[in-house]
C-alpha positions in Angstrom: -33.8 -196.2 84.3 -31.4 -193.4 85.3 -28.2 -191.5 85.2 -26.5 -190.7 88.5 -23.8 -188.0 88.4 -21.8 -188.3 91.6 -24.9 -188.7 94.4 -26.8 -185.7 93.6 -27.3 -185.1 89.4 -30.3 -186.7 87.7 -30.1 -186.9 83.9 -32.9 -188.0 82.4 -32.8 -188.8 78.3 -34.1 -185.6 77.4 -32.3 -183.0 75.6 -32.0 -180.1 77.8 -31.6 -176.8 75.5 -30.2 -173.4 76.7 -28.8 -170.5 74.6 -31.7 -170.2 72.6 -32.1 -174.3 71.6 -28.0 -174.3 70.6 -26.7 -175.6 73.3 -27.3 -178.6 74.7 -26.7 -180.4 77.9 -23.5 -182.5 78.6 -23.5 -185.9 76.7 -21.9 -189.1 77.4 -20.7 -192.5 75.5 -20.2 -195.9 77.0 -16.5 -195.2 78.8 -18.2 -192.5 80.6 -20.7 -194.8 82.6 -20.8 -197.8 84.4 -24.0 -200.3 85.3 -24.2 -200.3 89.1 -24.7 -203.9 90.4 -28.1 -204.6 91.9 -29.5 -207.5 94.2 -30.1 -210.6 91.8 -32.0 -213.3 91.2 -30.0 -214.8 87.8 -28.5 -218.2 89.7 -27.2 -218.6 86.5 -26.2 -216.6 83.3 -27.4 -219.5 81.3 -30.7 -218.5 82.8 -30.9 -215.2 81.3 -33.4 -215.0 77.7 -31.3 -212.7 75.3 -34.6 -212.9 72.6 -35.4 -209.5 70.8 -36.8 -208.2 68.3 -35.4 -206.1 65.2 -38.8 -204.8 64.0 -42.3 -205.8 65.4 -42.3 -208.6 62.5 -39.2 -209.6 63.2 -37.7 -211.8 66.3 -34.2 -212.5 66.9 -32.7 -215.0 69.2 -29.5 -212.0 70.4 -29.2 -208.9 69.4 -26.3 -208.8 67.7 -26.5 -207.8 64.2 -23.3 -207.4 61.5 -22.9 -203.8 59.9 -23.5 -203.3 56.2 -20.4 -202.3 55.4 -17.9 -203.4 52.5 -15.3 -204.8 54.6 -17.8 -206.4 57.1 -20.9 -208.2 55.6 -21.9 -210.5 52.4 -23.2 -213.9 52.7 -20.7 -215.5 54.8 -21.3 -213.2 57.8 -25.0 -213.4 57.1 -25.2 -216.9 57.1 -23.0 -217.1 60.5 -25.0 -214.2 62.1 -28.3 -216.0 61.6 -27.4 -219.2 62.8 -26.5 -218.0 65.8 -29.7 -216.1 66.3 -28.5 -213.2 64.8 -28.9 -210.6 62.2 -26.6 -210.0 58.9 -27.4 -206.7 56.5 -25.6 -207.3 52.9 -23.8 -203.8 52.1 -24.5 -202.0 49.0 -20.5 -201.3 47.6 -21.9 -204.4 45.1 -23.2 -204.3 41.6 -27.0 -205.0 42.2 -26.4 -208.3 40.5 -24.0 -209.3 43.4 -26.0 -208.3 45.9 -28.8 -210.0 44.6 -26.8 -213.0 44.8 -25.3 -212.4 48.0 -28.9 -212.2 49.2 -30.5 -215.6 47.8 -27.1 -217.5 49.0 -28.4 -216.8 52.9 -31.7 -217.5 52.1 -31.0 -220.2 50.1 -28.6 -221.6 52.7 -30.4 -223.5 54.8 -34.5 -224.1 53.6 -36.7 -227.0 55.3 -38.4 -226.2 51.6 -36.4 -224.8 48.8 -39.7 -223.0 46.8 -37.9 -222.4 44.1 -34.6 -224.6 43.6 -32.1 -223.9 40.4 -33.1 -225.9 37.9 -31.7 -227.2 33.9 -33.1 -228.4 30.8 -32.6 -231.6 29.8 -31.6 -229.8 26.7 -28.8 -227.7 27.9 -25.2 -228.8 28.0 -23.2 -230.4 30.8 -21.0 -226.9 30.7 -24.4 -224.8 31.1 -24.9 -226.9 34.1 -21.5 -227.0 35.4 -21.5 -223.2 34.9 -25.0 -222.6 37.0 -23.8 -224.5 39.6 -20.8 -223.0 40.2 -22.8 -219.0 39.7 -25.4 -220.2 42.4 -22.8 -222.3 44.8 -25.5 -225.4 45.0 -23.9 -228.9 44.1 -26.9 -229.9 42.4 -30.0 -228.8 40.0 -33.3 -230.4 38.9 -33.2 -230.9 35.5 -37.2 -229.9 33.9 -39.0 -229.7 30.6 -40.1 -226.7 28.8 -43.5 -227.1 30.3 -41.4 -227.5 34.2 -42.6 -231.0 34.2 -39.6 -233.1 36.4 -37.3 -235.1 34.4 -34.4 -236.1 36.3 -31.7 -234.8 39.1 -27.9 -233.4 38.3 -25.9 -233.7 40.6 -21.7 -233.5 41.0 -21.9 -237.1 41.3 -23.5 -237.3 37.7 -20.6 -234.9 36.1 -17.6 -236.6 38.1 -16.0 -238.5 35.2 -17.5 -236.4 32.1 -15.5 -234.4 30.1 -18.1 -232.1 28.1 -19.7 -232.6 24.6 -22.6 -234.2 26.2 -26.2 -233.1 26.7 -27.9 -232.6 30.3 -30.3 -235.8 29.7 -27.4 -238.1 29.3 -25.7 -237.8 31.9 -28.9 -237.0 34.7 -29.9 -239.5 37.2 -33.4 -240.3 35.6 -36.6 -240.8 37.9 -35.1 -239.3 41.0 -37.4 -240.3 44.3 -39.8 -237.6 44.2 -42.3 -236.7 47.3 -45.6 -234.8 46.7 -45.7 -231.3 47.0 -47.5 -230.3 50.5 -46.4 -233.6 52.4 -45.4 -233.4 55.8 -41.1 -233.1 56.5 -41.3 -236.2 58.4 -43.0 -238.3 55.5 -39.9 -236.8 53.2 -37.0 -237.6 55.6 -38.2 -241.0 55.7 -38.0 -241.0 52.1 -34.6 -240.0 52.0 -33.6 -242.1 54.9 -35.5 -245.5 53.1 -34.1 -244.4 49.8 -30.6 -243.1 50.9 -30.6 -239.9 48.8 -29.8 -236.6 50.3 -32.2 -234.5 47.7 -35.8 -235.1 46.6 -37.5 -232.8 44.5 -41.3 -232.0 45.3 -44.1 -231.8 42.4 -47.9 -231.9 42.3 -50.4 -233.6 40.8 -49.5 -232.7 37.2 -45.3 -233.7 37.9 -44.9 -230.0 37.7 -41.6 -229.1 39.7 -42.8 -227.1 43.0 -40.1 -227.1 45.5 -37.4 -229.2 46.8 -36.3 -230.6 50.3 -32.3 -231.8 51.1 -31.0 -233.5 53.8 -28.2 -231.0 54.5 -31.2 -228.6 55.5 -33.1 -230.7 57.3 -29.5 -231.9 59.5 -28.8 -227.5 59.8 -32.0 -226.8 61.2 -31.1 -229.7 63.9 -27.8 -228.2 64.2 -28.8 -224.8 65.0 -31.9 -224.7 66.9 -31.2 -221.0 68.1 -31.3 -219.7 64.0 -33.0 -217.2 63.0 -35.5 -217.9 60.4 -38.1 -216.8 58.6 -42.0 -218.3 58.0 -40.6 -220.6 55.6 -37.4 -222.1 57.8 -34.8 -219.8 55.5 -32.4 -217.8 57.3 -33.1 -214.1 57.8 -30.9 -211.6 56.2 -30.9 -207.5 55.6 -29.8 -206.1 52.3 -29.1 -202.2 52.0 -29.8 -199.8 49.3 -29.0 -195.9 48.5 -30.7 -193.0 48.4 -29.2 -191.7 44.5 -28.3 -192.8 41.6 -29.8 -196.8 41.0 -32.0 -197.0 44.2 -35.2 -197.7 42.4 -33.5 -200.5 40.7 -31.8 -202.3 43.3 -34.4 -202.2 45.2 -37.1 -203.8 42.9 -34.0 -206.7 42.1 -33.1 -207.1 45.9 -36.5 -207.4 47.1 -36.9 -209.7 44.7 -34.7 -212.3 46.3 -37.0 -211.6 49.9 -34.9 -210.1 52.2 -36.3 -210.0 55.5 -35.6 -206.1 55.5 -34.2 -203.2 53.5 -31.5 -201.2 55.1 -31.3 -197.5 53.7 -28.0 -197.0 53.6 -26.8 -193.4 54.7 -24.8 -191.3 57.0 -26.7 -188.9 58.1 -30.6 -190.1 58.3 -32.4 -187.0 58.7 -32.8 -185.9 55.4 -35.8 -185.1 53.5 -34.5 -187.1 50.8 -34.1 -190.3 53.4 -37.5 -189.9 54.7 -38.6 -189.7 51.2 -37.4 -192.9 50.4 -38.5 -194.8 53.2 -42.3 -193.3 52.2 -41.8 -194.7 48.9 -40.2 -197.9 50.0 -43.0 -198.8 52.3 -45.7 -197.4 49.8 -44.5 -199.4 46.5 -43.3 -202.5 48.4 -44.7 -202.6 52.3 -40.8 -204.3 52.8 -39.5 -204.1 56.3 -37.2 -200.6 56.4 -34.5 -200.0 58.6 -34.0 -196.1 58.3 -31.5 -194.0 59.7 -28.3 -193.1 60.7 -29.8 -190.6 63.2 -28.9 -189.4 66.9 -32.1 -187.5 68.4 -35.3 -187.7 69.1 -36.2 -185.2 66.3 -34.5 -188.1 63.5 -36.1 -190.8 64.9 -39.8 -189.2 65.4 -39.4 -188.1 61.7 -37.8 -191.4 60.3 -41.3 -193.2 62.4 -44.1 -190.8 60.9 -42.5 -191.5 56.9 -43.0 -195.6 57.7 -39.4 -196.9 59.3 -40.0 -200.2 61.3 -36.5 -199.6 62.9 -34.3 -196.7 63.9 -30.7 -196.6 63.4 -28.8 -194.7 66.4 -25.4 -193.1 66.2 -23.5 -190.6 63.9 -19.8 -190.4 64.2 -18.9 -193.0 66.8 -17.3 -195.9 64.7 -13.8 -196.6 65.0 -13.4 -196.0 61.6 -15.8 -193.3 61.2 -14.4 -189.1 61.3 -18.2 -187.4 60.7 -17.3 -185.5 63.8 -13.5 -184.5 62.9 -14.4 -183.5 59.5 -17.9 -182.4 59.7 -18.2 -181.4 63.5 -21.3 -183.1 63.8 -22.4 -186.4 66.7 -24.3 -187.0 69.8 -22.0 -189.1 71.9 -23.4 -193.0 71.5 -25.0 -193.3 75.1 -26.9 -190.2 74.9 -27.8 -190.4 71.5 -29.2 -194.4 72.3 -31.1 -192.5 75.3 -33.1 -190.1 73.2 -34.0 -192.0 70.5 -34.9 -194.6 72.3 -37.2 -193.2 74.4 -38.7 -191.5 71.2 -38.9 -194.5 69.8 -40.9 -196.4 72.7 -44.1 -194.0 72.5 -44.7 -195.3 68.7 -43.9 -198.6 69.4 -40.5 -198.8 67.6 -37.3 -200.3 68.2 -33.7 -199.0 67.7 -30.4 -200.2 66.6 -27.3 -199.1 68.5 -25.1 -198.5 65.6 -21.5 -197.2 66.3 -18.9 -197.5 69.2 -19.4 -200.9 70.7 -15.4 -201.8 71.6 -16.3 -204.9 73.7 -18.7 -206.9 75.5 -19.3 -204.4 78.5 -20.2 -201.5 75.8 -22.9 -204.4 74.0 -24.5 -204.6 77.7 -24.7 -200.8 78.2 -26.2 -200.0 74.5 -29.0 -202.3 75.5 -29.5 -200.7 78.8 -29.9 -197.4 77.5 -32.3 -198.5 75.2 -31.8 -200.2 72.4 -33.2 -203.4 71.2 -30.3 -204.7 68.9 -26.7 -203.8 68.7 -24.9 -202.9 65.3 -21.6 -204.3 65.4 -18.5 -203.6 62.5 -15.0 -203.4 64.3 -15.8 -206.4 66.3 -16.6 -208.6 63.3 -14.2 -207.3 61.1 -11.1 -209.4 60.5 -12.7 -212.8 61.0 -13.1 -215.9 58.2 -16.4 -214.4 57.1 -15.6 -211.1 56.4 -15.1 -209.8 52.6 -11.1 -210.0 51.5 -8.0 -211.4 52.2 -5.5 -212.3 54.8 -2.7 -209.6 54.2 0.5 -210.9 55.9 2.7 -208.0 57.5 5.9 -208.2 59.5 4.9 -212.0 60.5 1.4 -210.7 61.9 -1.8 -211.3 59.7 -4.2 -208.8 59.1 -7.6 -208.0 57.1 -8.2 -204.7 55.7 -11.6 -202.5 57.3 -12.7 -199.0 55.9 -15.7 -197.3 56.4 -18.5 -197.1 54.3 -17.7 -193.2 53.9 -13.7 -193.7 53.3 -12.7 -193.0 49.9 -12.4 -196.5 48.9 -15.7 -197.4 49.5 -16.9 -193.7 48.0 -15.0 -194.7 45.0 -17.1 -198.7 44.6 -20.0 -196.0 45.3 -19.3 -193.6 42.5 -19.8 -191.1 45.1 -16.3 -189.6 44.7 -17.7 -186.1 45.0 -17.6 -186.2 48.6 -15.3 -185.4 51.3 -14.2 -188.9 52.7 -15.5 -189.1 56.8 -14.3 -192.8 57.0 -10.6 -194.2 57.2 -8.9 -197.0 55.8 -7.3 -199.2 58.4 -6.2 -202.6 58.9 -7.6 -205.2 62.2 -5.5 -208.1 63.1 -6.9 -211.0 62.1 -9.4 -212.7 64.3 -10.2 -216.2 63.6 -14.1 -217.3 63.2 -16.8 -215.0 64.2 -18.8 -217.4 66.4 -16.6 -217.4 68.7 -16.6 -213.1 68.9 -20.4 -213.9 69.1 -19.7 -216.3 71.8 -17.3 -214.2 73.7 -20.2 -211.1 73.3 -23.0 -213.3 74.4 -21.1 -214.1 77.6 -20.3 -210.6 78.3 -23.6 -209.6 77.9 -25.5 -212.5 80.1 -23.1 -212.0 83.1 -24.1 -207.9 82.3 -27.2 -209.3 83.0 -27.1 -211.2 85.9 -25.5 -207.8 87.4 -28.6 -206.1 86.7 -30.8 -208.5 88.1 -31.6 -209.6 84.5 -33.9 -212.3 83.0 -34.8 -210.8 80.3 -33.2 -207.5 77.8 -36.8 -206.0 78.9 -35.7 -206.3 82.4 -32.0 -205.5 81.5 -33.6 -201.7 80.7 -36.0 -201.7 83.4 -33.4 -202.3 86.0 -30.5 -200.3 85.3 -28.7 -198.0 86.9 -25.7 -195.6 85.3 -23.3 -194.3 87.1 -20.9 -191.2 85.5 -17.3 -192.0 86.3 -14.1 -190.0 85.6 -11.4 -190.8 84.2 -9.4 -192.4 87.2 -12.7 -194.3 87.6 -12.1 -195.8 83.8 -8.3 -196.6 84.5 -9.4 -198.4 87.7 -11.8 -200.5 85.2 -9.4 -201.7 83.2 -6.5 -204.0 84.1 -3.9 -202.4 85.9 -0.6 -202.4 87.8 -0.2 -205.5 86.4 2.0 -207.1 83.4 -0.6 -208.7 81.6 0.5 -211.8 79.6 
């Protein structure tokens, strides 16, 4: 792959120092390039594979994955993410309680096998119950003994016309159908379908409770072949954690809800106390680590030697982001994808494009230049699943997006020390994010079939940059024209 300036200029994706290794040669972002259109194959965009993979352990079906930040992911974006094929990271502005919760609600949301479903005493009161339910989100919980033997099944159906006062046993459906634990999902669906129960709980030899198996999940996992799951048929999901202050903490309670990866959540990524982390991260726990926010080769070959499965790529380019205003610091997104990239590929490594991407077009020219998945926060910010509120303003309806280093999101931090290098903005409201996915996924397979494209691997194989100016960029938008 290469970068033509005019018909004569070669850049590679080296940095090219001068001035004694303090200046640097001219950098570019997406706006400054175009993909020049080859001789293709693709007879169809529908053709074109957009499979990944967000660390060698883990596959995704696009690479699209939601930023973890405040205003962007928690469950719901997660949950929508991975169903599509997709990658959600839970942010860290949460008590670790939350984000615990936040965490088993994806994996917990769709499960051919729940391992380890919410249960009750037959003991406890209907309110205990009531008030479990409503703390995990499920509409049901297997009700045990003391010694976890299976007693019974509560569902909302069992508390529709009680009051309270009552105890769990009384009001439990008694000797629920009940499968053996290890029996194959086609033997259990016929259960349920011969039965006509939509839960059955799964026990061994001993009527010890081991796991349970609904028909909502079963019906999901037909409903979204393309998901991405993990070993187990659970949806994959990120959660992120600090460097300061409770890190060891949240970690230990995060991972213990089995997150498919821990994000380490920082601006800049090449810091000794970042790369300390990640050391001790993979050392204590051997979790998947997604390290970064760096911009050169340097960051990424450091964040690689101290254990990172996954390199996060850009400082300063989010639209909500003003590291480079306030701190005069950034590698413009293309170049920085470029050089850590190519870093990246002699260990082995992947990178996130994290920062920048304004449409479809930018998606396809992140994965060009190198990266495997792209990070995306404006673009999913404002929809249904993102955290908060429809604001209403001036007849126009709006959701409120900050950056993770705004003073808002500083303050649910307790990092007020520092100098804010995010804004706090507002993005019209957008409607569900499937169909932002869907409108990206488009983008990014007719990108493709430009290129020549079958696969992403082929996407970076076979393209070809082109520097433009700035008439060049007006031409590539609509123009002389009154758009309606």
């Amino acid at each position: 792959m290469e970068v033509i300036v005019g018909q004569e200029l070669n850049l590679t994706r080296q940095d090219v120092a001068g001035n004694n290794g303090r200046f640097f040669s001219e950098a570019l972002t997406f706006d400054d390039v175009l993909l020049v259109p080859k001789r293709s194959s693709v007879a169809s965009r529908m053709d074109v594979s957009l499979a990944t993979k967000l660390t060698n352990n883990i596959s995704l079906n696009i690479p699209l994955i939601s930023a973890n930040m405040s205003t962007v992911t928690e469950s719901a974006m997660a949950i929508c993410l991975a169903q599509e094929g997709g990658f959600g990271i839970i942010h860290r502005n949460l008590s670790i309680e939350r984000e615990v919760q936040e965490v088993y609600k994806v994996k917990r949301s769709e499960n051919t096998i729940i391992e380890k479903p919410f249960t009750i005493l037959a003991t406890d009161t209907i309110e205990r119950a009531v008030a479990e339910m409503e703390k995990h989100g499920v509409s049901g919980l297997v009700v045990i003994n003391e010694e976890k033997k299976l007693i019974g099944m509560l569902t909302g159906r069992d508390l529709m016309f009680e009051t309270g006062g009552k105890l769990v046993s009384e009001v439990m459906t008694a000797d629920p159908v009940v499968g053996k634990y290890g029996q194959a999902i086609e033997e259990l669906i016929e259960l349920m379908r011969k039965n006509k129960v939509e839960k059955i709980p799964l026990v061994d030899e001993n009527n010890v409770l081991k796991a349970l198996v609904t028909a909502r999940d079963v019906l999901k996992k037909k409903k979204y072949p393309n998901a991405c799951r993990d070993s187990r048929g659970r949806l994959r999901v990120g959660a992120s954690i600090g460097i300061r202050g409770d890190y060891k903490e949240r970690a230990a309670a995060v991972l213990d809800a089995e997150p498919d990866a821990i994000a380490v959540d920082v601006a800049h990524g090449h810091m000794e106390r970042v790369i300390e982390i990640v050391s001790w991260l993979k050392k204590n726990y051997g979790c998947e680590v997604i390290a970064g926010n760096v911009a050169t080769a340097h960051g990424t070959r450091d964040l690689i030697a101290a254990g990172a499965d996954v390199i996060k790529t850009g400082v300063g380019g989010g639209s909500i982001c003003i590291t480079r205003t306030v701190a005069g610091t950034g590698v413009p997104q293309l170049t920085a994808i470029m050089n850590c990239a190519e870093e990246a590929a002699k260990h082995g490594i992947s990178i996130i494009a994290d920062g920048g991407i304004k449409t479809a077009g930018d998606v396809v020219k992140a994965l060009a230049a190198g990266a495997s998945t792209v990070m995306c926060g404006n673009l999913f910010s404002g929809t249904d699943e993102s955290p908060g509120r429809v604001i209403f303003r001036n007849g126009k309806r709006f959701k409120m997006y900050h950056g993770m280093a705004s003073w808002t999101a500083l303050q649910g931090l307790k990092d007020s020390d520092r100098t804010p290098e995010g804004v706090e903005s507002m993005v019209n409201y957008k409607g569900n994010a499937k169909e932002i996915i869907s409108n990206l996924l488009g983008g990014l397979r007719s990108g493709m079939s430009y290129s020549n494209a079958h696969t992403l691997q082929e996407l970076q194989q076979n393209a070809e940059f082109i520097r433009i100016t700035n008439a060049g960029l007006r031409e590539s938008h609509a123009h002389d024209v009154e758009v309606i």
